[in-house]
C-alpha positions as CSV (number, residue, x, y, z in Angstrom):
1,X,-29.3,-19.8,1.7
2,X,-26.8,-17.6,3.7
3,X,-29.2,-18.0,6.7
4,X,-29.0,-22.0,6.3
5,X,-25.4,-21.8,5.9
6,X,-24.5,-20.5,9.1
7,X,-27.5,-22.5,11.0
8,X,-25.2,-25.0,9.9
9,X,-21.6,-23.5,10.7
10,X,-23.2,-22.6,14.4
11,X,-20.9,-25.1,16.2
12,X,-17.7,-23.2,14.8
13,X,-19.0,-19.9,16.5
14,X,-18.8,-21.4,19.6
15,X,-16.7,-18.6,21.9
16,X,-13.0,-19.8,22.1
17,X,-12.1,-17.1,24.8
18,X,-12.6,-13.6,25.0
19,X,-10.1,-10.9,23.2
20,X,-9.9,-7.4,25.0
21,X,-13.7,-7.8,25.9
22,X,-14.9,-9.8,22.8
23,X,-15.9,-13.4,22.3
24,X,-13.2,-15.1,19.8
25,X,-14.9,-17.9,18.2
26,X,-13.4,-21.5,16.6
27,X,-14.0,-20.5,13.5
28,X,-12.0,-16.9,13.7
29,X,-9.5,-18.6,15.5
30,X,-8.7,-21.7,12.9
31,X,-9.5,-18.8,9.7
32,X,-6.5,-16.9,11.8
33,X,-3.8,-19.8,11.5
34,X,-4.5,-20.8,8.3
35,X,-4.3,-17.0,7.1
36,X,-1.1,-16.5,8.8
37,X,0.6,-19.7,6.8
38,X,-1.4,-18.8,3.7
39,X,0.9,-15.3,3.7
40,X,4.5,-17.3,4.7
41,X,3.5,-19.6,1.8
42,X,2.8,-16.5,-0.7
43,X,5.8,-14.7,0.7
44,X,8.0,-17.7,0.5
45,X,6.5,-17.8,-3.9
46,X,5.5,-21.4,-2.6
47,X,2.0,-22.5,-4.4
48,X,0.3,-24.0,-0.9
49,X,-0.4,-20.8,0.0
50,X,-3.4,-21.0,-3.0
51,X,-5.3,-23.8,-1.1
52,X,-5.3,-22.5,2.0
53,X,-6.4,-19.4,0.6
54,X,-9.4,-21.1,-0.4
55,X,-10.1,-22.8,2.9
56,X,-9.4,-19.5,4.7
57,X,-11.4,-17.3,2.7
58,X,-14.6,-19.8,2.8
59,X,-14.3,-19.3,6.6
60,X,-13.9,-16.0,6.9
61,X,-16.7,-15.2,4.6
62,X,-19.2,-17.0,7.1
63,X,-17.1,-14.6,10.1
64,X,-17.6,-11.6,8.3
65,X,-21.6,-12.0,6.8
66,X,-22.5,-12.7,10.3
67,X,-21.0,-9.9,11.8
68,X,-23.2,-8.2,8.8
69,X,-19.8,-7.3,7.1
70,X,-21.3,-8.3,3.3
71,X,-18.9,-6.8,0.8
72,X,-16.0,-8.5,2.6
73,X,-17.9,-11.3,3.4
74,X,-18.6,-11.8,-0.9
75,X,-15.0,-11.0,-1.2
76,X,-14.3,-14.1,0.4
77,X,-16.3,-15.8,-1.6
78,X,-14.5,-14.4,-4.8
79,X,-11.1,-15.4,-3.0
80,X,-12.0,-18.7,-2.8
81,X,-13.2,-19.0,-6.5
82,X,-9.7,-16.8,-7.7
83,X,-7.5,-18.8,-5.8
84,X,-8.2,-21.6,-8.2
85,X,-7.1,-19.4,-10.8
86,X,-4.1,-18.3,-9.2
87,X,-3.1,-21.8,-7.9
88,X,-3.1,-22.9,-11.8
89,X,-1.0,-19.8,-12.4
90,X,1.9,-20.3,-10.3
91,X,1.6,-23.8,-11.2
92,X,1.6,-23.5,-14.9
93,X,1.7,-19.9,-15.7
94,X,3.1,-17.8,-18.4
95,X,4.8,-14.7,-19.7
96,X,4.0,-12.9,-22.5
97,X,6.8,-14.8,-24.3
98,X,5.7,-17.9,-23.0
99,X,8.2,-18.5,-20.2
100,X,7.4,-19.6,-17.0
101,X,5.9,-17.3,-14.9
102,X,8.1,-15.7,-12.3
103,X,7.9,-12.3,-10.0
104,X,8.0,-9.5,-12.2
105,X,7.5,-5.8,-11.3
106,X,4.2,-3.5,-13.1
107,X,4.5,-1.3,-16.0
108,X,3.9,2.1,-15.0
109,X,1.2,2.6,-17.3
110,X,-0.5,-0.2,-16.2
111,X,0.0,0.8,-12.7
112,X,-1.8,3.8,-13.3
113,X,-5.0,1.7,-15.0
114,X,-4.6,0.0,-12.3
115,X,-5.1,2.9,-9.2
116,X,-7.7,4.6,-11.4
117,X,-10.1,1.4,-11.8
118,X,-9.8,0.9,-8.5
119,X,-10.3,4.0,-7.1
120,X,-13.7,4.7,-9.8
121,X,-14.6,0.9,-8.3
122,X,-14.9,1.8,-4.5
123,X,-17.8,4.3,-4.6
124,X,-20.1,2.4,-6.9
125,X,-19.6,-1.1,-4.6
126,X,-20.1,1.5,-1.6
127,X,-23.3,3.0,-3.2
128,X,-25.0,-0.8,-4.2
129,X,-24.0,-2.1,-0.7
130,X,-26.0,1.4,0.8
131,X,-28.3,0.3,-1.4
132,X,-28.7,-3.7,-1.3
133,X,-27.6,-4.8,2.3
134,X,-28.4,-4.0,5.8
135,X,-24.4,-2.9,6.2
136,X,-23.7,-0.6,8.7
137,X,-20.4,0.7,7.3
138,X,-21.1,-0.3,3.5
139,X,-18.0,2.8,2.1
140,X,-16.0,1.3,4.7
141,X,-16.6,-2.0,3.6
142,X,-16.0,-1.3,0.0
143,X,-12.5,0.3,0.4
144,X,-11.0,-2.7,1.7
145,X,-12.8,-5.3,-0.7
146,X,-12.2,-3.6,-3.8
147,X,-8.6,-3.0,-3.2
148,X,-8.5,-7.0,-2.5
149,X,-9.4,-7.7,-5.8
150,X,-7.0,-5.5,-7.4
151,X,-3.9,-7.1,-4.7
152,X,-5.3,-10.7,-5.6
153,X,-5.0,-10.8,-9.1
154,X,-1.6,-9.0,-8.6
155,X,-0.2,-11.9,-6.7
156,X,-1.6,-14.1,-8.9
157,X,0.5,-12.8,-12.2
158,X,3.7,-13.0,-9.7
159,X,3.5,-9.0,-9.7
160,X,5.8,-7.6,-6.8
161,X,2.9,-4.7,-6.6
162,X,0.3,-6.7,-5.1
163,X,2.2,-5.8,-1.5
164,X,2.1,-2.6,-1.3
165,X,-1.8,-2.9,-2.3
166,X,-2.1,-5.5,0.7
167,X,-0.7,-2.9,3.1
168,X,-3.2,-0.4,2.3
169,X,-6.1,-2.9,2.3
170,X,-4.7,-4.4,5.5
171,X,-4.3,-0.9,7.5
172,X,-7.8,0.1,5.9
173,X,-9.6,-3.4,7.4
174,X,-7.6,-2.7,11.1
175,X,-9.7,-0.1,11.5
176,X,-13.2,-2.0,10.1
177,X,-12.8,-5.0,11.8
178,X,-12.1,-3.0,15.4
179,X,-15.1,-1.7,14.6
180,X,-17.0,-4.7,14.4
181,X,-15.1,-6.1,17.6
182,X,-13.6,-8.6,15.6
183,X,-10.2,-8.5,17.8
184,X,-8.4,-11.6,16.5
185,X,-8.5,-10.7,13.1
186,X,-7.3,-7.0,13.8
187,X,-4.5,-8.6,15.0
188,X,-4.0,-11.0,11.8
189,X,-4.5,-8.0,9.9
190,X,-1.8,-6.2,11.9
191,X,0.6,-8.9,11.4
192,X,-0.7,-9.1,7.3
193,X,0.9,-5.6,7.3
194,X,4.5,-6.4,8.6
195,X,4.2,-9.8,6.7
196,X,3.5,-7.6,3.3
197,X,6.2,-5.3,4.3
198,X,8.7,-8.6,4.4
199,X,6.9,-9.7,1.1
200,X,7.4,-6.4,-0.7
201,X,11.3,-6.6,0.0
202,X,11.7,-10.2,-0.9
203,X,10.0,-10.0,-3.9
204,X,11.5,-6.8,-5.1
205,X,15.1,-9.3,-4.4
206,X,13.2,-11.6,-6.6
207,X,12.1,-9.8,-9.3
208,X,15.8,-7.9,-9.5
209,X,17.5,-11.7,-9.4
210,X,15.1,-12.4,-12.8
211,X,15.4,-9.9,-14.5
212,X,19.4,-10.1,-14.1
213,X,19.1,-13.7,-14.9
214,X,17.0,-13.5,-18.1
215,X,19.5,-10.5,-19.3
216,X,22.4,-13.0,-19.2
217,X,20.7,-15.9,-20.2
């Protein structure tokens, strides 16, 4: 299936130009724009951002599993079916008291939960993609992908941590996709990790304006 999929997505990997030696294709080149608004949208807490996450991510998972990149490619795929799930979070959303969901900051016990199921996660999706794939860099692979997970379904509760997590995963994949030769998106990545730094503040001003807000109120 994955075979006839990109049989059928051959027109999009077209070359665009070349990148510091490298063929850029149409299809890393549209996944790039729509990545880079996807991020303003999520910085900017405005709910777009969820449906071009899943357009993005459907792209990018054809990019990456033919550039034999598999756990990020099925990451992708996992993006595009989350990003439902977040959309109808910011959209309708709750807290635990049933108010509408806003940008909140973690506990710090589940902060930890969080860092330790992530980090026990990484070696076993490195092992079954040793295991299961043809990967060339399956530990590699798995750092970046299993730390997406855990940023995802941060952003989609609102939580201010999910930034930091996306500057770690985005530093990580700089170094993977340069790797792969996969020069555009190194350079969306690099500008992921400035955009998350912006993120992290503004939410932090976000989350500090709610909680002040809720206090009075």
């Amino acid at each position: 299936m994955l075979a006839s999929l990109l049989h059928a997505a051959a027109p999009l990997f077209a070359s665009a130009f070349t990148l510091w030696g490298s063929p850029v294709t149409w299809l890393e080149v549209v996944a790039f724009w729509l990545s880079v608004w996807m991020v303003l949208c999520n910085l900017r807490v405005n709910p777009l951002g969820w449906p071009l996450a899943i357009i993005s991510s459907l792209l990018y998972a054809l990019l990456f599993a033919d550039s034999r990149l598999y756990g990020e490619a099925s990451l992708q795929i996992f993006f595009a079916l989350i990003s439902v799930w977040g959309w109808w979070q910011w959209l309708r959303g709750a807290t635990g008291d049933g108010a509408a969901l806003r940008v909140h900051g973690l506990g710090a016990r589940q902060a930890v939960y969080a860092a330790l199921a992530t980090a026990a996660a990484c070696p076993l999706l490195g092992t079954l993609l040793h295991h299961v794939t043809n990967s060339d860099v399956p530990y590699l692979d798995a750092l970046p992908t299993v730390g997406s997970v855990a940023g995802q379904f941060l952003l989609g509760r609102k939580l201010v941590e999910n930034w930091p997590v996306w500057i770690v995963v985005n530093l990580i994949s700089i170094g993977l996709f340069t790797y792969k030769g996969l020069y555009l998106t190194v350079l969306l990545y690099a500008v992921f990790v400035v955009l998350a730094a912006a993120g992290w503040r503004e939410w932090h001003r976000l989350a500090r304006t709610g909680a002040a807000a809720a206090s009075n109120g």
